[in-house]
Structures are given as C-alpha cells and as structure tokens.
PDB file of N, CA, C and O in Angstrom:
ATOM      1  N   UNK A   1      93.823 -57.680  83.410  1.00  0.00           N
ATOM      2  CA  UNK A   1      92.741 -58.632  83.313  1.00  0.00           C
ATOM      3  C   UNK A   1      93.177 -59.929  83.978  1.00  0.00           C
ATOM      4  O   UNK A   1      94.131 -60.510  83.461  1.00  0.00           O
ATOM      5  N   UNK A   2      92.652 -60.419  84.970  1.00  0.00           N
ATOM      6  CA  UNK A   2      92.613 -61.755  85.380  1.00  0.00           C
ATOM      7  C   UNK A   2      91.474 -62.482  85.464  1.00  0.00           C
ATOM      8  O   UNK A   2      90.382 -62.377  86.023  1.00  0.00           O
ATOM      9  N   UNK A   3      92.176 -63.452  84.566  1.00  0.00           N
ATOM     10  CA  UNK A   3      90.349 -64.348  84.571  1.00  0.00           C
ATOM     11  C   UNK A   3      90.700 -65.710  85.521  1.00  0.00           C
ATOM     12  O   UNK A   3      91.828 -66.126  85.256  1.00  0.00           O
ATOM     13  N   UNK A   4      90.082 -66.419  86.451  1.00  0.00           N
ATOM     14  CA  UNK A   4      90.022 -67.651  87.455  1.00  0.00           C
ATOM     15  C   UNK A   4      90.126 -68.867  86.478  1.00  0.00           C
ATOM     16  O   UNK A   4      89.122 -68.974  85.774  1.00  0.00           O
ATOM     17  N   UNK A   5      90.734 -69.460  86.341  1.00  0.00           N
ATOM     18  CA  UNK A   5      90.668 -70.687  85.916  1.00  0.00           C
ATOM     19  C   UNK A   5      89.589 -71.549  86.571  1.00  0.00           C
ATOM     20  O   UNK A   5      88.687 -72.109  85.948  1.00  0.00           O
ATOM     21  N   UNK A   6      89.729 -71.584  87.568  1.00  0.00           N
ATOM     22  CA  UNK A   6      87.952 -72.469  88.329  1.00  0.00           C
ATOM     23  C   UNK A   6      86.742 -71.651  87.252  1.00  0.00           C
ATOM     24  O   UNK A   6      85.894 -72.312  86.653  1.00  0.00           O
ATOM     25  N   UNK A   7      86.803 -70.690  87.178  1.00  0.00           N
ATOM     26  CA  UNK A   7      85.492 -70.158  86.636  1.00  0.00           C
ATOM     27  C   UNK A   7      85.462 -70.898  85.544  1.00  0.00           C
ATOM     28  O   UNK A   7      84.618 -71.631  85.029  1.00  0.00           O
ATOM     29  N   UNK A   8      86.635 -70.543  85.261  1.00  0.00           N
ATOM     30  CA  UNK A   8      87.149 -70.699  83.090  1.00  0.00           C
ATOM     31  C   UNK A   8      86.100 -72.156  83.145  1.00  0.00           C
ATOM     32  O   UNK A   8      84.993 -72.302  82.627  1.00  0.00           O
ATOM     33  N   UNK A   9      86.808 -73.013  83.871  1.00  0.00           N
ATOM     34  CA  UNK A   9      86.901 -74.717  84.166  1.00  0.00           C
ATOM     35  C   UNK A   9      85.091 -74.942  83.760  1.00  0.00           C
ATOM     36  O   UNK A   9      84.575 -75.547  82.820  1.00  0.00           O
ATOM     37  N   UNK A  10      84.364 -74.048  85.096  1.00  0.00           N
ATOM     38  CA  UNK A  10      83.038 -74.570  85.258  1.00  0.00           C
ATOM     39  C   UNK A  10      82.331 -73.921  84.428  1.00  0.00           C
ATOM     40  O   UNK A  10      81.131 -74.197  84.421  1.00  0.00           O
ATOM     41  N   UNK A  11      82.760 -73.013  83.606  1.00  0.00           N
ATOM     42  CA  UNK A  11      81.699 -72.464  82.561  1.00  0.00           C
ATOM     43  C   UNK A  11      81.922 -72.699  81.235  1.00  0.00           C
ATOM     44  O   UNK A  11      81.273 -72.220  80.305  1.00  0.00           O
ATOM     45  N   UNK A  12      83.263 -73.773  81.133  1.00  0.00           N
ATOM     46  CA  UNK A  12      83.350 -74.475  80.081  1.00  0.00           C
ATOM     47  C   UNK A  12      82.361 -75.932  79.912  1.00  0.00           C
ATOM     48  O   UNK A  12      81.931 -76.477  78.895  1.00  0.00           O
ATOM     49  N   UNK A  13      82.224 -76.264  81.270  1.00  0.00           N
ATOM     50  CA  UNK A  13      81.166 -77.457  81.498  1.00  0.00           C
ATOM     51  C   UNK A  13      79.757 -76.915  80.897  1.00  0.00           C
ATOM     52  O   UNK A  13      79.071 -77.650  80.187  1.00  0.00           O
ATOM     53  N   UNK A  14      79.415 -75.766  81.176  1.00  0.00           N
ATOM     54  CA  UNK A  14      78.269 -75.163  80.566  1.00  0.00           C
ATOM     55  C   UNK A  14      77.984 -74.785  79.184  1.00  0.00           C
ATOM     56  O   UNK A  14      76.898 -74.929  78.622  1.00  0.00           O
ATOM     57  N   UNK A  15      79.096 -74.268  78.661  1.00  0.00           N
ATOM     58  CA  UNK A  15      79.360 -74.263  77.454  1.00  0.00           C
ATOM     59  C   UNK A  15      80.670 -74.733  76.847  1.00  0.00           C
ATOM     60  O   UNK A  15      81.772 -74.223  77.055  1.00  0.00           O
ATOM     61  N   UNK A  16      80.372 -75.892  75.978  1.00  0.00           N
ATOM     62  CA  UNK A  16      81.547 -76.831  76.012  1.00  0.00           C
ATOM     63  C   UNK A  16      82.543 -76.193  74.471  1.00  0.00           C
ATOM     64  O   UNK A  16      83.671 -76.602  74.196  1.00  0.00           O
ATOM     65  N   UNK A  17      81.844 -75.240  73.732  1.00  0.00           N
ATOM     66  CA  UNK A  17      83.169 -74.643  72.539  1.00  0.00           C
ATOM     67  C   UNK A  17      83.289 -73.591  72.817  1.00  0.00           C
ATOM     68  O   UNK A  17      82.487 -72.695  73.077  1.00  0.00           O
ATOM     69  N   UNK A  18      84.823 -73.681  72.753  1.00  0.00           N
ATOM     70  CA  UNK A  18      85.531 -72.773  73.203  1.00  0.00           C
ATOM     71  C   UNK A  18      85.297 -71.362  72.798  1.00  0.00           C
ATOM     72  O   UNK A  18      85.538 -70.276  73.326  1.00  0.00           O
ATOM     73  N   UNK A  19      84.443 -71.947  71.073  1.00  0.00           N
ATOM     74  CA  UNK A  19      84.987 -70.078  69.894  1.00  0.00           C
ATOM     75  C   UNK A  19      83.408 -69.292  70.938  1.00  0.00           C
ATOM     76  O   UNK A  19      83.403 -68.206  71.518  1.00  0.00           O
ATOM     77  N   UNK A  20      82.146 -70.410  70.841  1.00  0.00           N
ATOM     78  CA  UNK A  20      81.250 -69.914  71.260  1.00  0.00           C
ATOM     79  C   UNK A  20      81.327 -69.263  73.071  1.00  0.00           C
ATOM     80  O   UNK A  20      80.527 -68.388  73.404  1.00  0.00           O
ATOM     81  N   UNK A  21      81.999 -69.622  73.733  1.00  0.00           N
ATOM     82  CA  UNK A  21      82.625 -69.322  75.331  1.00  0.00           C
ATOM     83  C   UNK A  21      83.086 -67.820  74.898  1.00  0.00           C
ATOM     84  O   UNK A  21      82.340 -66.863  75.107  1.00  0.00           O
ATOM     85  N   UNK A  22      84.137 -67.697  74.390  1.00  0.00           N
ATOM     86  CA  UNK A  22      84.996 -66.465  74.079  1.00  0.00           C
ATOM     87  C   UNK A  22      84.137 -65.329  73.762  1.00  0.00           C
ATOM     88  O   UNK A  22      84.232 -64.202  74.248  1.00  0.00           O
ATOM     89  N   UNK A  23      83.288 -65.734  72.899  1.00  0.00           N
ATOM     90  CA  UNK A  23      82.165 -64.903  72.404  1.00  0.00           C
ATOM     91  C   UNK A  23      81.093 -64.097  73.225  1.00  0.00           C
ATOM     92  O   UNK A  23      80.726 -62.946  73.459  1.00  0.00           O
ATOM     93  N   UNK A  24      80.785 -65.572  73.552  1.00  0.00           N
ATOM     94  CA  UNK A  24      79.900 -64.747  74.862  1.00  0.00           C
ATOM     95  C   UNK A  24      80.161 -64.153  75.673  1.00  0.00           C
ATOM     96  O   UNK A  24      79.392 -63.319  76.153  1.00  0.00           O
ATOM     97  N   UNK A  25      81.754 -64.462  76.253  1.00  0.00           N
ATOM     98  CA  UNK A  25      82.437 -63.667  77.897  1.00  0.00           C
ATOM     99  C   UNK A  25      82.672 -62.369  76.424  1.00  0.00           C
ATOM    100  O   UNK A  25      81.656 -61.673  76.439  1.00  0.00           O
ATOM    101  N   UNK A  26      83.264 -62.075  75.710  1.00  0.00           N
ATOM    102  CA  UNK A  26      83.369 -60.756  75.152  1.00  0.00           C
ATOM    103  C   UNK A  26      82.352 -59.500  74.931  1.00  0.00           C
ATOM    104  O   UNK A  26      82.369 -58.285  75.130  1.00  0.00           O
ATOM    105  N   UNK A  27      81.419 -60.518  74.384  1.00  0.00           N
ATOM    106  CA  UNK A  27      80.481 -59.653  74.140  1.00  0.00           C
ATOM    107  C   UNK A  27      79.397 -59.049  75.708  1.00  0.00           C
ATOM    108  O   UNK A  27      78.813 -57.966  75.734  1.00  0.00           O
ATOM    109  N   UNK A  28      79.389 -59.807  76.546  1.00  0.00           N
ATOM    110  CA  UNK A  28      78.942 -59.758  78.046  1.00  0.00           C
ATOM    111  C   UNK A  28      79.824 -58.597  78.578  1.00  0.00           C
ATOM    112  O   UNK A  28      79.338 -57.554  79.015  1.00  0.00           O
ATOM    113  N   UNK A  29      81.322 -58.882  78.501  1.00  0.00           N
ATOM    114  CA  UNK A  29      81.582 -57.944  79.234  1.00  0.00           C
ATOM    115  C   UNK A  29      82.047 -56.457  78.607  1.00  0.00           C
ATOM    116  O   UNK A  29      82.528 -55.538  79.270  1.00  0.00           O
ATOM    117  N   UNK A  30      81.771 -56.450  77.097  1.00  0.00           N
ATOM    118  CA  UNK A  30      81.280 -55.486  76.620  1.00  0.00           C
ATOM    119  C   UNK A  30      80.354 -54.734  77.082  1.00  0.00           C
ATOM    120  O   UNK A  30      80.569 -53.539  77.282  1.00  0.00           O
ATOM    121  N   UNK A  31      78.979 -55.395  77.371  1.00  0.00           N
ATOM    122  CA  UNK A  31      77.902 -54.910  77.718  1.00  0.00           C
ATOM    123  C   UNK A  31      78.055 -53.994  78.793  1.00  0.00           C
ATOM    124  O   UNK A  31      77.733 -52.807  78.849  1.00  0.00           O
ATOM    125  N   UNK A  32      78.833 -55.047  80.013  1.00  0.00           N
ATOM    126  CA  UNK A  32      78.981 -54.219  81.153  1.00  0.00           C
ATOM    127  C   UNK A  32      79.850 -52.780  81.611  1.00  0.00           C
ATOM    128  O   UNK A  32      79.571 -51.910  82.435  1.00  0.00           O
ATOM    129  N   UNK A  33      81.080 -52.959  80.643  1.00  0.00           N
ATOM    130  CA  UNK A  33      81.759 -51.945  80.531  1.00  0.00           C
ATOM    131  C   UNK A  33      80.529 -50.784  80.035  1.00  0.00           C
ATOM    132  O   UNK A  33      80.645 -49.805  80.773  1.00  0.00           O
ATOM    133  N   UNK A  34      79.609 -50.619  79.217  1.00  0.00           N
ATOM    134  CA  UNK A  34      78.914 -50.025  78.880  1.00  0.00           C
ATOM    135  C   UNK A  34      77.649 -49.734  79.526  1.00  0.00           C
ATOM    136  O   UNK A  34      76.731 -49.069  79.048  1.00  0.00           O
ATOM    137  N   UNK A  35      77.693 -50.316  80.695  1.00  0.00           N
ATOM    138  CA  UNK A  35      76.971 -49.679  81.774  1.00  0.00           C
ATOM    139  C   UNK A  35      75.447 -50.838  82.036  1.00  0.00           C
ATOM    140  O   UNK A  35      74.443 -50.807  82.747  1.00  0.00           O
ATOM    141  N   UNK A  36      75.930 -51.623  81.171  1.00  0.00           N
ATOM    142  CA  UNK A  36      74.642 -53.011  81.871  1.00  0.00           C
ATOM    143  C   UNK A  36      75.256 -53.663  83.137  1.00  0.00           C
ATOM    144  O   UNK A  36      76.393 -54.004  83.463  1.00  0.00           O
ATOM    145  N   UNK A  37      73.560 -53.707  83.939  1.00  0.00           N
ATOM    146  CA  UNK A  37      73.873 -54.279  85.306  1.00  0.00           C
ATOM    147  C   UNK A  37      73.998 -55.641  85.311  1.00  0.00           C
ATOM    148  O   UNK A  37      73.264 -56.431  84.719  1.00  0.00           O
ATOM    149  N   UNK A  38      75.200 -55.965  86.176  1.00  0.00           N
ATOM    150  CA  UNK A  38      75.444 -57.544  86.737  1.00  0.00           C
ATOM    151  C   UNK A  38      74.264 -58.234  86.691  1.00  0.00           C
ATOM    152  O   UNK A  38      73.148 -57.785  86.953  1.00  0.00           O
ATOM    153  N   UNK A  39      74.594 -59.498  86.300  1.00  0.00           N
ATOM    154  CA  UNK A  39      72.969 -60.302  86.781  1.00  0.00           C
ATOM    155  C   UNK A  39      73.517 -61.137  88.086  1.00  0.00           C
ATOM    156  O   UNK A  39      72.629 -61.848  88.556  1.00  0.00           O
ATOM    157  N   UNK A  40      74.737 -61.216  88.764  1.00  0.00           N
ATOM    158  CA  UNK A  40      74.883 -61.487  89.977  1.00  0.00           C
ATOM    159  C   UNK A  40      76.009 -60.690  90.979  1.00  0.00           C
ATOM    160  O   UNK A  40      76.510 -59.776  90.324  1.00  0.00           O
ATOM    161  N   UNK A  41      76.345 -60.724  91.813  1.00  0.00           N
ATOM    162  CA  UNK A  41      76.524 -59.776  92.529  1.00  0.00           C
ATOM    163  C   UNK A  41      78.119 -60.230  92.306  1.00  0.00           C
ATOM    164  O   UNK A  41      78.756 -61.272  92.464  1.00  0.00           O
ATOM    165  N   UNK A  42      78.425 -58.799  91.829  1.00  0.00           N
ATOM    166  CA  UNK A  42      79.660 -58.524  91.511  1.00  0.00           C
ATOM    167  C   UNK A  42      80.845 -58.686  92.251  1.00  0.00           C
ATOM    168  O   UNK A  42      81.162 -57.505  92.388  1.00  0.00           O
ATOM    169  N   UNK A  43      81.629 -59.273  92.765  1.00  0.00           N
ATOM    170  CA  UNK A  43      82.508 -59.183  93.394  1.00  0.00           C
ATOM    171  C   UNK A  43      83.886 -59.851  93.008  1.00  0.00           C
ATOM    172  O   UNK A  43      84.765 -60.403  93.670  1.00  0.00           O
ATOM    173  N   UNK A  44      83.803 -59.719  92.358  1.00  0.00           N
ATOM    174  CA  UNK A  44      85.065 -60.592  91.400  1.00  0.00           C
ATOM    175  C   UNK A  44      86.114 -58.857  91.112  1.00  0.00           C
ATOM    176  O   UNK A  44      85.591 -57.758  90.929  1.00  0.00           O
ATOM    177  N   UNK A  45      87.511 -59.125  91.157  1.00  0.00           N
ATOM    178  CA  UNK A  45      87.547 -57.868  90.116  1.00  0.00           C
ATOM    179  C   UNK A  45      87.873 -57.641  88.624  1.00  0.00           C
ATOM    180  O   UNK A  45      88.595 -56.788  88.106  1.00  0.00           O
ATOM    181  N   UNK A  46      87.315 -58.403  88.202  1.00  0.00           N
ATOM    182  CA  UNK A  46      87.300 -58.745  86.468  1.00  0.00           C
ATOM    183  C   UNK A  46      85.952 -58.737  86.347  1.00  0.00           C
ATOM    184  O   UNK A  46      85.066 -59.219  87.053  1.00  0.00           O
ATOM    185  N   UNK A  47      85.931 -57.841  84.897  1.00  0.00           N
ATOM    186  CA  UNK A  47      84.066 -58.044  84.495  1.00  0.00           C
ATOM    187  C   UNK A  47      84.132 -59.695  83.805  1.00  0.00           C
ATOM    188  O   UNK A  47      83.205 -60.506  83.796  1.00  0.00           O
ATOM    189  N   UNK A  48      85.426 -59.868  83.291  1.00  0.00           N
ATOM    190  CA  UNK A  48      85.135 -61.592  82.611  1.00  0.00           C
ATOM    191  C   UNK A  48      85.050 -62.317  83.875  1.00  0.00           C
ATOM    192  O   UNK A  48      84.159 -63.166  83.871  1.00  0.00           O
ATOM    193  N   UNK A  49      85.756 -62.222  85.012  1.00  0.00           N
ATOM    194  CA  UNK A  49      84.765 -63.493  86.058  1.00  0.00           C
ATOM    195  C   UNK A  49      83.149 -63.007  86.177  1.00  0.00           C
ATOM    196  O   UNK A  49      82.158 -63.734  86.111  1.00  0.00           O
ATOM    197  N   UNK A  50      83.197 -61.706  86.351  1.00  0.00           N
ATOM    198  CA  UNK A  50      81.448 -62.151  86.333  1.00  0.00           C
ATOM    199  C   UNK A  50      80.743 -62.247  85.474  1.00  0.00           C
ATOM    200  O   UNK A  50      79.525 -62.347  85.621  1.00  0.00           O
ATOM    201  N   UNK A  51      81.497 -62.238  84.060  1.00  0.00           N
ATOM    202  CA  UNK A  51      80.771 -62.812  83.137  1.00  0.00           C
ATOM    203  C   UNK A  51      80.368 -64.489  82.903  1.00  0.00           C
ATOM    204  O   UNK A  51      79.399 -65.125  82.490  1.00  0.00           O
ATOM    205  N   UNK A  52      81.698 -64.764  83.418  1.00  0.00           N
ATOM    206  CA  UNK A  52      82.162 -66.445  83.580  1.00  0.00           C
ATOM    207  C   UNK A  52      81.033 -66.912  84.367  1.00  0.00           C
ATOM    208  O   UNK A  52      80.536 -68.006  84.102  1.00  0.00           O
ATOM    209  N   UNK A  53      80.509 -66.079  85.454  1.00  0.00           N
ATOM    210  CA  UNK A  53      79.948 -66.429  86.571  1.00  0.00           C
ATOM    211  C   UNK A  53      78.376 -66.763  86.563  1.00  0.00           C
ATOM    212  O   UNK A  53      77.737 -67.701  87.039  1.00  0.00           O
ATOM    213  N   UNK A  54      77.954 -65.453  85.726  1.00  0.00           N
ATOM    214  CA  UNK A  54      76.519 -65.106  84.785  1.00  0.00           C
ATOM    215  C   UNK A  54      76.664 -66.505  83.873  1.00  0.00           C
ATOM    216  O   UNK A  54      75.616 -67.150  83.892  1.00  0.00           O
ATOM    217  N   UNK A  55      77.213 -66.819  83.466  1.00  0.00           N
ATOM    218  CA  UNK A  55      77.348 -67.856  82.475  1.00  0.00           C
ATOM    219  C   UNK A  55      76.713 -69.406  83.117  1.00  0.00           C
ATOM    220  O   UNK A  55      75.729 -70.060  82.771  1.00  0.00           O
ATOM    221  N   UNK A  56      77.909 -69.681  84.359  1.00  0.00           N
ATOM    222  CA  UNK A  56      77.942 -71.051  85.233  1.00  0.00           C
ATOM    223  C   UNK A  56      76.892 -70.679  86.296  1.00  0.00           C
ATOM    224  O   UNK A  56      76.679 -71.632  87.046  1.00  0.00           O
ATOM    225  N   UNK A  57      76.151 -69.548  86.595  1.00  0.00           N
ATOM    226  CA  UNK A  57      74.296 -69.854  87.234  1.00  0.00           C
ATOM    227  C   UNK A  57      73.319 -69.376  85.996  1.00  0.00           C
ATOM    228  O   UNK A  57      72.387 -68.581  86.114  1.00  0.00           O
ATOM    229  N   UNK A  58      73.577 -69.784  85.244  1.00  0.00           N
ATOM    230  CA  UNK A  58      72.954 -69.587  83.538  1.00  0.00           C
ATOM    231  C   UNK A  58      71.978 -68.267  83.900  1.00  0.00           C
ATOM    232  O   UNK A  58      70.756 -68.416  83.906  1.00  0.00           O
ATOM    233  N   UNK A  59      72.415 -67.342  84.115  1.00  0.00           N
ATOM    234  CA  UNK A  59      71.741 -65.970  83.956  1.00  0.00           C
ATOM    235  C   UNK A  59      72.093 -65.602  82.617  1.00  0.00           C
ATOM    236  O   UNK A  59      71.383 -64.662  82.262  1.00  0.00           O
ATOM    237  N   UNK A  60      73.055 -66.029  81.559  1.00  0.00           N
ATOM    238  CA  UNK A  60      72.641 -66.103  80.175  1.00  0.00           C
ATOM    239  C   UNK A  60      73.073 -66.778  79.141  1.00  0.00           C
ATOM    240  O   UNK A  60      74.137 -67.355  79.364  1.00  0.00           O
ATOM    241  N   UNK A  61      72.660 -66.912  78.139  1.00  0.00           N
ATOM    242  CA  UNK A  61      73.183 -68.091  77.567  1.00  0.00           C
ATOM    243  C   UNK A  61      72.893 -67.604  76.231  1.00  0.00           C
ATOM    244  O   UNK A  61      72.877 -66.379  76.103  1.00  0.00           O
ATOM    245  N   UNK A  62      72.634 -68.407  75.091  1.00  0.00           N
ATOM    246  CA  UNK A  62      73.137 -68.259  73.519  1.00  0.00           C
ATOM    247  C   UNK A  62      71.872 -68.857  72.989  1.00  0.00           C
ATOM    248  O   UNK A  62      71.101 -69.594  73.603  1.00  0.00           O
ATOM    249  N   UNK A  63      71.754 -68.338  71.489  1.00  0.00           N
ATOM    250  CA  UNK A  63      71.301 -69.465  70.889  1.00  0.00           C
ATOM    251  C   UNK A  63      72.108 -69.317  69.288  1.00  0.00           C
ATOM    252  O   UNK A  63      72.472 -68.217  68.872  1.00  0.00           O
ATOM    253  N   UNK A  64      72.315 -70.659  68.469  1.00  0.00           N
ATOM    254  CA  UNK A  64      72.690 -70.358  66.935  1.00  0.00           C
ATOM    255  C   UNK A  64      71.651 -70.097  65.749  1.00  0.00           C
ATOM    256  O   UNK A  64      72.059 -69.877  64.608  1.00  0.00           O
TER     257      UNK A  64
END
C-alpha cells in the first residue's frame, strides 16, 4: 500500500479530522475492492489514492 502524501495533504484540506478522513478512505476503498466503479479515472496504483482523490474533487463526501 502506498498512499501520496500530496493527496493525504489536499484531502485533509477537505476534510479536516483525521478519525472522520480514515473512515471514509477505508470504507471507499472497501467498496472498490468489492467491485464499485471509480468515480475518477483510476490511475494511481493504490485504491486509497483514488480514494484520496474521489475525496479532493468531492465525488464523495459524509454526513454525521
């Protein structure tokens, strides 16, 4: 697993706590391992950068 620190960086600007960040890149790239499609074009080779990525062009986001 390698995750980008630039990503980490700019999708912490988007979502600024950390427990809620973790959560979402987990459960996202859960999804994808399980056969949900990218919401942007994949090219990273970590599903957590393109989760990071989905995150920082807000293709998805949270609510509490």
């Amino acid at each position: 697993m390698y995750i980008d620190t630039t990503l980490l960086a700019k999708a912490q600007k988007v979502i600024p706590n950390p427990n809620i960040l973790i959560n979402l890149v987990s459960k996202r790239v859960w999804q994808l391992r399980n056969g949900a499609d990218p919401l942007v074009q994949p090219t990273e080779k970590s599903l957590e950068n393109t989760a990071l990525r989905e995150i920082i062009d807000h293709k998805i986001s949270y609510s509490l």
